[in-house]
N, C-alpha and C positions, 0 to 999 in steps of 0.2 A: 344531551347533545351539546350544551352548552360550553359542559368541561371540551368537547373533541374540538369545540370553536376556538375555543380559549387557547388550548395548544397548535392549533394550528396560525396563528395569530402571532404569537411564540417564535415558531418555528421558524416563519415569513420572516419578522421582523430580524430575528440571528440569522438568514440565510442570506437577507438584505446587506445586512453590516460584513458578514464574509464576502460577501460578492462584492460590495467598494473597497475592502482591502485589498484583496487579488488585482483590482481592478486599477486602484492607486499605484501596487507595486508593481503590476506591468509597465504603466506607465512612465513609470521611475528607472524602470530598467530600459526601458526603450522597445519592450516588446507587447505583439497583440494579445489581447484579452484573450482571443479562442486558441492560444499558444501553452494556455495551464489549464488545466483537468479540476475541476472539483472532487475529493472523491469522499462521501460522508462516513465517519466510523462511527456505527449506528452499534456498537459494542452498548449490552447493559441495557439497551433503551427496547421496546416493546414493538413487534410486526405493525402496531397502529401508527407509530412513527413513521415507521418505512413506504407506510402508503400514503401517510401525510406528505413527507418528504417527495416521493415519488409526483403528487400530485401538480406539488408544486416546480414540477421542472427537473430535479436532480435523477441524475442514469448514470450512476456512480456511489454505493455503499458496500462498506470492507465491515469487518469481523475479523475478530482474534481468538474465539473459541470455539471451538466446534460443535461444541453440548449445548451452545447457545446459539448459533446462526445455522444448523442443521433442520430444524422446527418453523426459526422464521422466515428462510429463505423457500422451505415448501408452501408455508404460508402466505408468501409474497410472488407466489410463480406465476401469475397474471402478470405482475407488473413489468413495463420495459427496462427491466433494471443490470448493470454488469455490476454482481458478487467478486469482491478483493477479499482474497486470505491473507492478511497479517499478520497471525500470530504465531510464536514459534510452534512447528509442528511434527507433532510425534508420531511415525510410518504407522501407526495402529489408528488414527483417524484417520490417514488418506486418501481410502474409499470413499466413507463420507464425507469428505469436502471436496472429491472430484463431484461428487453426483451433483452439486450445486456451484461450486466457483469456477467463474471465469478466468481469474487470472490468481497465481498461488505469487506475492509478493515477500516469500521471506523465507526460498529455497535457498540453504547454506551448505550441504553438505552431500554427498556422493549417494550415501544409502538412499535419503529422500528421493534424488530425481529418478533412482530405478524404483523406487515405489510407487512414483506418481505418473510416470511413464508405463508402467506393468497397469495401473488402474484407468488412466485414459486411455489404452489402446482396449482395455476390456471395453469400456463405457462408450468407445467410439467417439471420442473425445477430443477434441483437440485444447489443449492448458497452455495458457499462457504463463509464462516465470519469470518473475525478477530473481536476479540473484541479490540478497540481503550481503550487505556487506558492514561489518562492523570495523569502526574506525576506533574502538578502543583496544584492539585486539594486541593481542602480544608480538609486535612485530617479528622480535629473535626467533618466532616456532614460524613464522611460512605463512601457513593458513591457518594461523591459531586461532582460536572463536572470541567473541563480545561476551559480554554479561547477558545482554537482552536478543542474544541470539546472532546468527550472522558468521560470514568468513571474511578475516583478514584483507586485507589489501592484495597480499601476495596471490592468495587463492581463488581469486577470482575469472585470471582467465582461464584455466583448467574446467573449474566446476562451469562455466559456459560453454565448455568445447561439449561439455558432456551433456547439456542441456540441449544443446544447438543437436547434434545427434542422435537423441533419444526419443525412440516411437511416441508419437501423439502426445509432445512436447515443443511450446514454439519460445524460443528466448523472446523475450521483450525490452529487458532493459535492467535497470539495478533501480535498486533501494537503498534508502540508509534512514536510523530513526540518530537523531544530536545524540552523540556518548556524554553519558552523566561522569566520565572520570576517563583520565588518560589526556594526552595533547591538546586533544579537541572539544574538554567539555570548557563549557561558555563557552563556546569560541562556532556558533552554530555560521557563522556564514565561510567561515572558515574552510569547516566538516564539510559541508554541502561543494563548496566548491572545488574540493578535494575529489567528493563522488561525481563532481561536472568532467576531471581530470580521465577518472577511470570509466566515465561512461566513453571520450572521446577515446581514448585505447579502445574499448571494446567494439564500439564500431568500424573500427579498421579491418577486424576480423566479422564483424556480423552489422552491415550498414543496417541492416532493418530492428535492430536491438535500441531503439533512440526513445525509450521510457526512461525517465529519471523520477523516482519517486522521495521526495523527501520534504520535510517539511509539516508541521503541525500547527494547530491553536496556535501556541504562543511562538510560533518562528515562522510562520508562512512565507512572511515578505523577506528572511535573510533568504528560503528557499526560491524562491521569485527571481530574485537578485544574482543569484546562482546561476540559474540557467533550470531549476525544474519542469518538468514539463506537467506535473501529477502533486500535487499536497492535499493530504490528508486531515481533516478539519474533523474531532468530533464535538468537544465541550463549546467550542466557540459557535455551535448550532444548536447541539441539543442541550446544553445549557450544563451544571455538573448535579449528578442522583448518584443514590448508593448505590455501590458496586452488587449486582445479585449473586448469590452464591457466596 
């Protein structure tokens, strides 16, 4: 029992120091604290985490793999918790991660939303989607893709109309993770404010699409600064362990 004290003590203590970050750079930027979203990427880490976390206040943890948050999101179905899919995602897991995510944060391309739309109207379902957008993408091709997944700048009001339209499908807002290469790497607050530019386009066409998800451990407060409304915190909570698998 001692060990589960010890991590939870842990946990508190990094959940503490995120929460005065966030808490700093609202302030900084002149906006309310309940104006940014916590959202923990509990990737790697074990279902006893997620109900420590959970314990302690947090109703917000994402995933990126589906062989790994398939198990612990059944495992955690007590808890008041909303499941973020993050990771790029291949139509052959889509079933399974509708039966547990709330919201799929890293919808890029045409074939996915009829997969995910064809499996929430089975599951009776209603998914919430960001569309992912990659800022390193090859501008000359349109909607050419990122490295770490994602559509172009260009491609993103389309891949919305088609979200915004698609059965047991609700747009929510865009995503972007900092690009490691192209324009915008180092340059995170830059990136982010770039994704503030195309969230304000897209709510011209879809006002209730006002999720902006961007931001990590090591750039929360450029995403803050931005205008985020959602950053995603996993190392700077759960501390860094070896990757499983």
């Amino acid at each position: 029992m001692t060990d589960l004290q010890g991590r939870k003590d842990e946990l508190a203590a990094n959940l503490a120091r995120v929460e005065e970050r966030i808490s700093a750079a609202c302030a900084a930027a002149g906006r309310e604290r309940e104006d940014v979203t916590l959202i923990v990427v509990t990737k790697t880490y074990p279902a006893s985490d997620v109900r420590i976390l959970s314990g302690l206040g947090v109703r917000h943890v994402a995933e990126n793999r589906d062989q790994d948050a398939a198990p612990k999101a059944a495992e955690c179905a007590d808890l008041p918790l909303t499941w973020h899919f993050v990771g790029q995602l291949q139509t052959n897991k889509v079933r399974s991660v509708v039966g547990y995510a709330d919201l799929v944060q890293s919808v890029d391309r045409a074939k996915l939303v009829t997969a995910l739309s064809k499996e929430a109207v089975r599951a009776e379902r209603e998914l919430g989607c960001l569309i992912q957008v990659a800022l390193d993408a090859d501008v000359s091709v349109g909607d050419g893709r990122g490295e770490r997944g994602g559509v172009g700048p260009g491609g993103v009001e389309e891949l919305a109309a088609r979200v915004a339209e698609a059965p047991g499908l609700r747009l929510d807002g865009l995503m972007t993770v900092a690009p490691l290469t192209g324009d915008y790497a180092g340059r995170q607050q830059a990136a982010f404010e770039r994704l503030m530019d195309l969230s304000t386009a897209l709510r011209a066409a879809h006002p209730a699409a006002n999720m902006v998800s961007a931001g990590m451990s090591s750039d929360l407060e450029q995403a803050v600064a931005a205008g985020a409304t959602h950053v995603r915190v996993g190392t700077a909570v759960l501390g860094v362990r070896p990757r499983l698998g």
